[in-house]
C-alpha positions as CSV (number, residue, x, y, z in Angstrom):
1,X,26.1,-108.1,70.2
2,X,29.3,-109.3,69.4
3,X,32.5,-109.2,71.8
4,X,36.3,-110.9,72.4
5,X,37.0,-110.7,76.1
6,X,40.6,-111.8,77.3
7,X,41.5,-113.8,80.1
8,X,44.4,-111.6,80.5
9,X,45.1,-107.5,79.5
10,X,45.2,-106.5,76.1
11,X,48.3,-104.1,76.3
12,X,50.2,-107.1,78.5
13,X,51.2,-109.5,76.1
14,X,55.0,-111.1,74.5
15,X,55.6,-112.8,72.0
16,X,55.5,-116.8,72.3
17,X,52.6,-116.2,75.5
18,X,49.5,-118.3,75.3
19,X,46.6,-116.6,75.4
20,X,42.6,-117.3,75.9
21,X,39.6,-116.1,76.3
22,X,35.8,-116.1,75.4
23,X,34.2,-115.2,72.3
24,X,30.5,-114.7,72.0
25,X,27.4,-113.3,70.2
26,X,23.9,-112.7,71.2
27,X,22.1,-112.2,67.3
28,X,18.3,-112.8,66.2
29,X,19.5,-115.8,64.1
30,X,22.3,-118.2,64.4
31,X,24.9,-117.1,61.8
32,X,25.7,-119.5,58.7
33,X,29.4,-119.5,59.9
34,X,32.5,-118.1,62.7
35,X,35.7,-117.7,62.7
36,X,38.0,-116.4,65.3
37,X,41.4,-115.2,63.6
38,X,44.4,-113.7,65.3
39,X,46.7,-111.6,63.1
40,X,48.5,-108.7,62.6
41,X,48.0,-105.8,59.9
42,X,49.8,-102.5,59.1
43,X,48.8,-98.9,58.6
44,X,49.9,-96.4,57.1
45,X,51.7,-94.9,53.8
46,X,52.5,-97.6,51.0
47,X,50.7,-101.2,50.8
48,X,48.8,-102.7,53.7
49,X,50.4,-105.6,55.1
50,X,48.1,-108.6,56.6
51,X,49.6,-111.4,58.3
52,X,47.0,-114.5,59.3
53,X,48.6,-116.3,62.4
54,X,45.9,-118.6,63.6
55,X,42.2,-118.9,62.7
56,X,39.7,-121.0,65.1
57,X,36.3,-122.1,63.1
58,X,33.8,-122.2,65.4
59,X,31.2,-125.4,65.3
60,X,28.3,-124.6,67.1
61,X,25.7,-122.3,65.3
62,X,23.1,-120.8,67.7
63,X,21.8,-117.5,67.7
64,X,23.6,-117.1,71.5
65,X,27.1,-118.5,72.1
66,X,30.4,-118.3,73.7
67,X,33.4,-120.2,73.0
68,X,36.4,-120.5,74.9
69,X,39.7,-120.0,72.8
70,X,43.5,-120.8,73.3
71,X,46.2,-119.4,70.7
72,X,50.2,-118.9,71.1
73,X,51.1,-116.0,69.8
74,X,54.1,-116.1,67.8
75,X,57.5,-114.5,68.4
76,X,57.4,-111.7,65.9
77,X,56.9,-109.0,64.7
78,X,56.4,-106.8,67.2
79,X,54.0,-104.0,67.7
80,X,55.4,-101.0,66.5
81,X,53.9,-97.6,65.4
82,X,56.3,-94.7,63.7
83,X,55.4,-91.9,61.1
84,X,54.9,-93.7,58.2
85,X,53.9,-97.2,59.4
86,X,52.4,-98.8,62.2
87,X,51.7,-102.7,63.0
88,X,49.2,-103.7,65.1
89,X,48.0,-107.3,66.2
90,X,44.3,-108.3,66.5
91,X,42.0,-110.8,67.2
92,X,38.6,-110.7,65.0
93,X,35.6,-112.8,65.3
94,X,33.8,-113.3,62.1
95,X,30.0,-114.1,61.8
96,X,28.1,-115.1,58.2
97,X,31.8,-114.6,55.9
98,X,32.5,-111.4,57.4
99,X,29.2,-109.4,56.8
100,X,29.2,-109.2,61.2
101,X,32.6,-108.6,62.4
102,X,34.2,-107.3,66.0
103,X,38.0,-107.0,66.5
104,X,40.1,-106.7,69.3
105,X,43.5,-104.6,69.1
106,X,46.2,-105.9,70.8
107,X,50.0,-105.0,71.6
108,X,52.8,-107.5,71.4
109,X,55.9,-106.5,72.1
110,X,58.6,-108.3,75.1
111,X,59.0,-104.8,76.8
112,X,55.2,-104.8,77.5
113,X,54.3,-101.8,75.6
114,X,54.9,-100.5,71.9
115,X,57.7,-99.8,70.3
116,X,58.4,-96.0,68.8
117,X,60.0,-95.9,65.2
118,X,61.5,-92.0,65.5
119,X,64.9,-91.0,63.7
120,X,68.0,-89.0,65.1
121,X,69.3,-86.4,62.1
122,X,69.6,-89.5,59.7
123,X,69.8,-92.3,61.4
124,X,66.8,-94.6,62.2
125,X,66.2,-95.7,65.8
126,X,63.7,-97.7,68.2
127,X,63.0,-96.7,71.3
128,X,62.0,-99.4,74.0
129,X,59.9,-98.0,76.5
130,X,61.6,-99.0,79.7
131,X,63.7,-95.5,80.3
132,X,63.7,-94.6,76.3
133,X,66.3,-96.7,75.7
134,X,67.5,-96.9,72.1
135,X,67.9,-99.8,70.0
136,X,70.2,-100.3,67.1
């Protein structure tokens, strides 16, 4: 067992806010190594986009462990999801170079929630969503 549990909401963070929170495992052996990365990644159509923000290694090796963590999450780039692209933020814990792995999605963005890439005829627009409002 493997998990990432915030202190605060996953869907209720900004840019430049601290956050923190545990990580821990329960595993039959202690792992070799751990990391604890936060970054953000795209999806969609065209090249995948990885962006490493802050990693943590973790010391302690035993087969059952929680660690407390504290990053600041930088001011951009926002979450954002449209038709051909999305980019999302996450926090991963890595045991033994990757071969065990969890991940936590989570949405940055200063309105609170994700921003909607959407076009009108032509022209590309954002849409905040506090009321629709557009962007330019």
């Amino acid at each position: 067992m493997m998990e990432i549990i915030l202190d605060q909401g996953p869907l209720e963070l900004v840019p430049g806010q601290e956050i923190s929170g545990t990580a821990r495992w329960n595993m039959p052996n202690a792992p070799r190594d751990a990391n604890l990365r936060l970054f953000w990644y795209t999806e969609g159509r065209g090249t995948t986009d990885v962006g490493l923000v802050d990693e943590l290694p973790i010391q302690r090796m035993m087969p059952l462990h929680e660690e407390r963590f504290r990053f600041t999450l930088p001011m951009g780039p926002y979450s954002f999801q449209g038709k051909l692209i999305t980019l999302r933020w996450a926090l991963e814990l890595l045991l033994d170079k990757g071969k065990q792995s969890t991940r936590l999605d989570l949405m940055v963005s200063p309105w609170v929630e994700q921003v909607s890439l959407g076009t009108v005829g032509e022209t590309p627009i954002a849409t905040t969503p506090d009321a629709g409002s557009e962007m330019p």
